[in-house]
C-alpha positions in Angstrom: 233.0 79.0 179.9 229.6 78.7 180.5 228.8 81.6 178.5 230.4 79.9 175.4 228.5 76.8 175.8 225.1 79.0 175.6 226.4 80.9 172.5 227.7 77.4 170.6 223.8 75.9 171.8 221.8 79.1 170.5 224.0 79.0 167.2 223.3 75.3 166.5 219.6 76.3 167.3 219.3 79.3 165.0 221.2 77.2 162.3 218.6 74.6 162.6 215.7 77.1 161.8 217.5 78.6 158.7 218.4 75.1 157.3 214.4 73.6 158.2 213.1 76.9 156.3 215.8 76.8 153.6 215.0 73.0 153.1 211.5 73.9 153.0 211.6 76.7 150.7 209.5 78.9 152.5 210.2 82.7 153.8 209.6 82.7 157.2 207.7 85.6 158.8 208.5 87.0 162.3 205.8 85.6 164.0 206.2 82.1 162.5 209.3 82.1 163.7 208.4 82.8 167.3 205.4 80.4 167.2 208.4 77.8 166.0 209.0 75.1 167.9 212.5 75.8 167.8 212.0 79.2 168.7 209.9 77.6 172.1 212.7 75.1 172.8 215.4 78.1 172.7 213.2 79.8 174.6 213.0 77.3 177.5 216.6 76.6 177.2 217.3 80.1 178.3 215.2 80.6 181.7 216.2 77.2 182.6 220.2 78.8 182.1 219.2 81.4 183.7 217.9 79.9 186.7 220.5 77.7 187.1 222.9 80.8 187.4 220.7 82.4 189.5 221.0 79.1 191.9 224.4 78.7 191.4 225.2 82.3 192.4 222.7 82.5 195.2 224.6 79.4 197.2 228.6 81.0 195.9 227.7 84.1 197.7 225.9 82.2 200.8 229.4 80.1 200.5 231.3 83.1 201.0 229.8 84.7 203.4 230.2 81.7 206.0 233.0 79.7 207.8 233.0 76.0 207.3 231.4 75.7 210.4 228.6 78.0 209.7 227.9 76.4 206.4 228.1 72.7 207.8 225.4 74.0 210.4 223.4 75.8 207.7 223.5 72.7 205.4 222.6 70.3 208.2 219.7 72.5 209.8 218.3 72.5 205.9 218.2 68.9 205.7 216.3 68.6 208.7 213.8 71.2 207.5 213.3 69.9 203.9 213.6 66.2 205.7 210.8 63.4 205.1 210.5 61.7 208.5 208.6 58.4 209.3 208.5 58.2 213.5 209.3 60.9 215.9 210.4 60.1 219.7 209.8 62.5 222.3 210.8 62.1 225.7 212.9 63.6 229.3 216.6 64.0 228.2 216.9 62.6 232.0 214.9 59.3 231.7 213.9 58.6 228.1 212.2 55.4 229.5 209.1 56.8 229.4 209.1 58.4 225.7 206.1 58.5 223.5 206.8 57.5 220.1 204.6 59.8 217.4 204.0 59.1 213.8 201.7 62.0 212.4 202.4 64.2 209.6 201.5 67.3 211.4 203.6 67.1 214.3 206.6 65.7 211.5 206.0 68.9 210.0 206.2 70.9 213.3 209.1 68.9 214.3 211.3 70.3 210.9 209.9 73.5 211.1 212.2 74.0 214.2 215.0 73.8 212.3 213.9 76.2 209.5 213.0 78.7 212.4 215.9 78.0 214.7 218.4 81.3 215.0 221.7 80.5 216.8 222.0 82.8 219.6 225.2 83.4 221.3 223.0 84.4 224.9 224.2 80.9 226.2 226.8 78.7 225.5 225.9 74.5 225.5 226.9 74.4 228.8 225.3 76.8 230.1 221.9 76.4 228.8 222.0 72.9 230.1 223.1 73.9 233.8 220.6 77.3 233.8 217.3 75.3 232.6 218.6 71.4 233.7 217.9 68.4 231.2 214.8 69.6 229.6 213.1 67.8 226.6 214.7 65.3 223.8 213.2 64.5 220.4 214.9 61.9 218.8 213.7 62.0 214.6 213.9 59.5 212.3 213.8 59.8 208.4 212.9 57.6 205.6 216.9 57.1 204.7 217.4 56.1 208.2 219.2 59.3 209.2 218.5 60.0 212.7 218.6 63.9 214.4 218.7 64.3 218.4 217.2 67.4 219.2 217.4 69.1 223.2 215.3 71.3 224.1 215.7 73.6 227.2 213.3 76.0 228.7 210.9 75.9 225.6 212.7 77.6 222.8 216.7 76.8 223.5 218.1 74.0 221.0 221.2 71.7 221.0 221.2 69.3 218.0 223.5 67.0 219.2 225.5 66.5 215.9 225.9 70.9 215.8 226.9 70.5 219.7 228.9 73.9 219.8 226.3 76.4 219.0 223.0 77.0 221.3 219.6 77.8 218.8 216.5 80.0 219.7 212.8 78.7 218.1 210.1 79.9 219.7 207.9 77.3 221.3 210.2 74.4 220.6 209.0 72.2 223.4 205.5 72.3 222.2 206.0 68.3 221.1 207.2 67.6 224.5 204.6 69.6 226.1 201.6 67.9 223.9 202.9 64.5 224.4 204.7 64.1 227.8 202.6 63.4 230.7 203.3 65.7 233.7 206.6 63.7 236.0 204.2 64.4 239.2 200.6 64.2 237.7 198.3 66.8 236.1 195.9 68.3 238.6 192.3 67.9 238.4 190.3 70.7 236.1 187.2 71.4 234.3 187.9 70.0 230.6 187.7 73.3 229.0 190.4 74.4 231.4 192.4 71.6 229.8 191.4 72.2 226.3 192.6 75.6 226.6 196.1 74.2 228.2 196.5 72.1 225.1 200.0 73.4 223.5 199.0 71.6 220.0 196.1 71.1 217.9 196.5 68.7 214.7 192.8 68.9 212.3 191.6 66.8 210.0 193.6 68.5 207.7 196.7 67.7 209.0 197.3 71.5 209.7 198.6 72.3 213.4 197.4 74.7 215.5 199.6 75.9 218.5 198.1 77.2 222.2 196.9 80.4 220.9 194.4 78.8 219.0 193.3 75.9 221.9 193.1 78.9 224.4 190.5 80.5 222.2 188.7 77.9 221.5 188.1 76.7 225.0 187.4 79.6 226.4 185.1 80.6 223.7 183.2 77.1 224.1 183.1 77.5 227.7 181.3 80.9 227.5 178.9 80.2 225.1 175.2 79.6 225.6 174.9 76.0 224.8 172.8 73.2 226.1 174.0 69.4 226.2 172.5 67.0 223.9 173.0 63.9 222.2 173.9 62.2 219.0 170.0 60.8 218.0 168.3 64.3 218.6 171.2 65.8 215.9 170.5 63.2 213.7 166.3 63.2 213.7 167.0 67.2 213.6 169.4 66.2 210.3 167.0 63.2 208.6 168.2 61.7 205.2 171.0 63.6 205.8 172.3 62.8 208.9 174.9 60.2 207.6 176.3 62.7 205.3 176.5 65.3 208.5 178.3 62.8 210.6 180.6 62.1 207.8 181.6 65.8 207.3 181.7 66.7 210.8 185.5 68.9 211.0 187.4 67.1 213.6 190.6 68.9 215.6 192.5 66.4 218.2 194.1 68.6 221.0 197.4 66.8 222.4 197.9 67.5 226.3 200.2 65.8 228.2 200.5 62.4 226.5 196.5 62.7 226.7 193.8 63.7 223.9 190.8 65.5 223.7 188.5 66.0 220.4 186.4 68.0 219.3 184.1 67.5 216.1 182.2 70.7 214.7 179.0 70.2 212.4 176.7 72.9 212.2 174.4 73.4 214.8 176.1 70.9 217.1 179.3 70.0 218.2 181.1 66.7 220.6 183.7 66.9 222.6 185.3 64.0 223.6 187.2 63.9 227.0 190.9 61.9 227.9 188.7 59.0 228.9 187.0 58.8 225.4 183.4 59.5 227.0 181.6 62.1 224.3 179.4 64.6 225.2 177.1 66.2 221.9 176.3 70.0 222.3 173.1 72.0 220.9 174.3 76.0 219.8 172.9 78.4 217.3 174.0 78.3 214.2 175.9 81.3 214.3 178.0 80.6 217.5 178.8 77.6 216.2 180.4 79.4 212.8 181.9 81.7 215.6 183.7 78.9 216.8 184.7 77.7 213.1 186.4 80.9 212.4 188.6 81.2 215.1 190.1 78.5 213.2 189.7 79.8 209.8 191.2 82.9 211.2 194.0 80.6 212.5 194.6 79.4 209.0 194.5 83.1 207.3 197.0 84.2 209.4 199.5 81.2 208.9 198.9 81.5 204.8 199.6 85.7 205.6 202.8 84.5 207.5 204.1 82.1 205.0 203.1 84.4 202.0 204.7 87.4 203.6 208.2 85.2 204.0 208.0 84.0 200.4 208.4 87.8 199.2 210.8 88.6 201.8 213.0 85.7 200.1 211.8 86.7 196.6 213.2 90.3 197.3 216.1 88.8 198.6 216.6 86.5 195.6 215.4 89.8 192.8 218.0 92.4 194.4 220.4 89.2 194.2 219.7 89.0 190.2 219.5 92.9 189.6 223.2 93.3 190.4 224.8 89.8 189.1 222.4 88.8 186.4 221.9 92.1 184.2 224.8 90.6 182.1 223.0 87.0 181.5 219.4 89.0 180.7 221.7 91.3 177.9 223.1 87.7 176.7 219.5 87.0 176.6 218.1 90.1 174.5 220.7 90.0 172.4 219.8 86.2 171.1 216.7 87.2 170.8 216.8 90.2 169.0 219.5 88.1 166.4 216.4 85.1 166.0 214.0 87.8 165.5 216.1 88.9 162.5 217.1 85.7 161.3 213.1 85.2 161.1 212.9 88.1 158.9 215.6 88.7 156.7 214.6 84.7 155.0 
């Protein structure tokens, strides 16, 4: 059926360049017919078809390869991925009394990105994974539409979404949020502040990209060990002169989340501040190149996400080309064929 429609809209559209020519009385020639703007529109027409088929195929044989339960999970776990949320509630599944409420676009993002990485695993049932690792964390999220998704997390990377509440789901450092945001039930013990940089489970930047513990770990440690002498903020800026506004103003700021507490740290060039849970700052004198050291084990960071996300972008390209090579070589004949019929329409006038 929807092969017919194609033929009836690519006959009306070679018609139309005969009749415009004809009317005209001029001979076309082949490559003023496929610099036509017919010729353009047809073309067009025809990967817009053929990505609609491609789509439409794509989710048939998804359809078919799931129970209704599978796809209801699947569909639901997709809108929470692709989901615009405003606020984000994070608290004890025991006592949500004392829950933070968050509204930052990186942590949103983090928050959906659970669901796109969440596998069901069949390890644990509900039940169990709720008796073995006891209450654990709950994230409550809210969206723009005012849908709301209730998220358990147990043991860091074991999910229940309350409205899938059958199936248990792995993601890897789910309780991050929790982690970042929650303050410890009995207290945090007393540490040097790099210790608790380097405890810090999330990272946000200026950016709003997020950085996980790997990254804080590094950081910290890296600070910690490096020869650096404390200083303060009117030394950097006689050191900077005229452009010592423009410095402060650029400075690359990344806000580490522990424990319902922050921490920042703000990088120029050949200084940096760190500012503790009880907002005093300290300023920092380094070389140059420790301090662009220090810069790259976040630019390194950031590599390796864009080699992560690039590298599962062609695993779902493949996916998607092996997917056309066996059901869309008949739509790309379809295809050839038009165009070789336009191609001699153009130059038999």
């Amino acid at each position: 059926m929807m092969k017919a429609e194609r033929r009836k809209i690519y006959a009306v559209l070679i018609l139309s360049i005969v009749l415009v020519l004809s009317l005209t009385g001029c001979k076309a020639s082949k490559k003023k017919v496929l610099s036509s703007s017919y010729y353009k529109e047809l073309k067009k027409e025809n990967k817009k078809l053929k990505k609609e088929n491609k789509s439409l195929k794509s989710k048939v044989d998804a359809e078919n390869d799931m129970t209704e339960d599978e796809q209801r999970a699947s569909d639901y776990l997709e809108k929470i991925s692709r989901d615009h949320l405003v606020k984000l509630e994070v608290g004890y599944a025991d006592n949500m009394n004392g829950s933070e409420f968050v509204e930052d676009e990186a942590v949103f993002s983090l928050a959906t990105s659970i669901a796109l990485r969440a596998d069901k695993t069949t390890k644990y049932t509900p039940e169990e994974v709720k008796e073995k690792y006891g209450p654990g964390y709950e994230y409550i999220l809210y969206d723009e539409d005012n849908a709301v998704y209730e998220i358990m997390i147990f043991d860091g990377n074991y999910i229940v979404f309350t409205d899938l509440p059958n199936n248990v789901y792995y993601a890897y450092n789910a309780s991050a949020i929790g982690d970042a945001f929650l303050h410890f039930k009995n207290g945090y013990p007393n540490s040097k502040l790099f210790h608790r940089m380097a405890d810090t489970p999330l990272i946000t930047n200026t950016d709003g990209k997020c950085y996980e513990n790997e990254v804080a770990f590094s950081v910290a440690n890296y600070i910690d060990q490096m020869n650096k002498k404390k200083s303060n903020e009117a030394r950097a800026k006689k050191k900077w002169g005229k452009q010592a506004a423009k410095k402060i103003g650029n400075g690359k700021e990344y806000t580490f989340y522990h424990h319902g507490n922050t921490m920042k740290l703000v990088i120029y060039d050949e200084y940096f501040t760190i500012t503790n849970m009880n907002g005093k700052t300290v300023w920092y004198h380094a070389e140059k190149e420790a301090v662009i050291k220090m810069k790259n084990i976040f630019k390194e960071a950031n590599a390796k996400q864009k080699a992560e996300k690039i590298e599962q972008k062609k695993n779902e390209n493949s996916t998607d080309s092996s997917t056309e090579q066996t059901t869309g070589s008949s739509e790309a004949d379809v295809s050839s064929a038009h165009r070789d019929e336009i191609e001699s329409e153009g130059t038999d006038q």
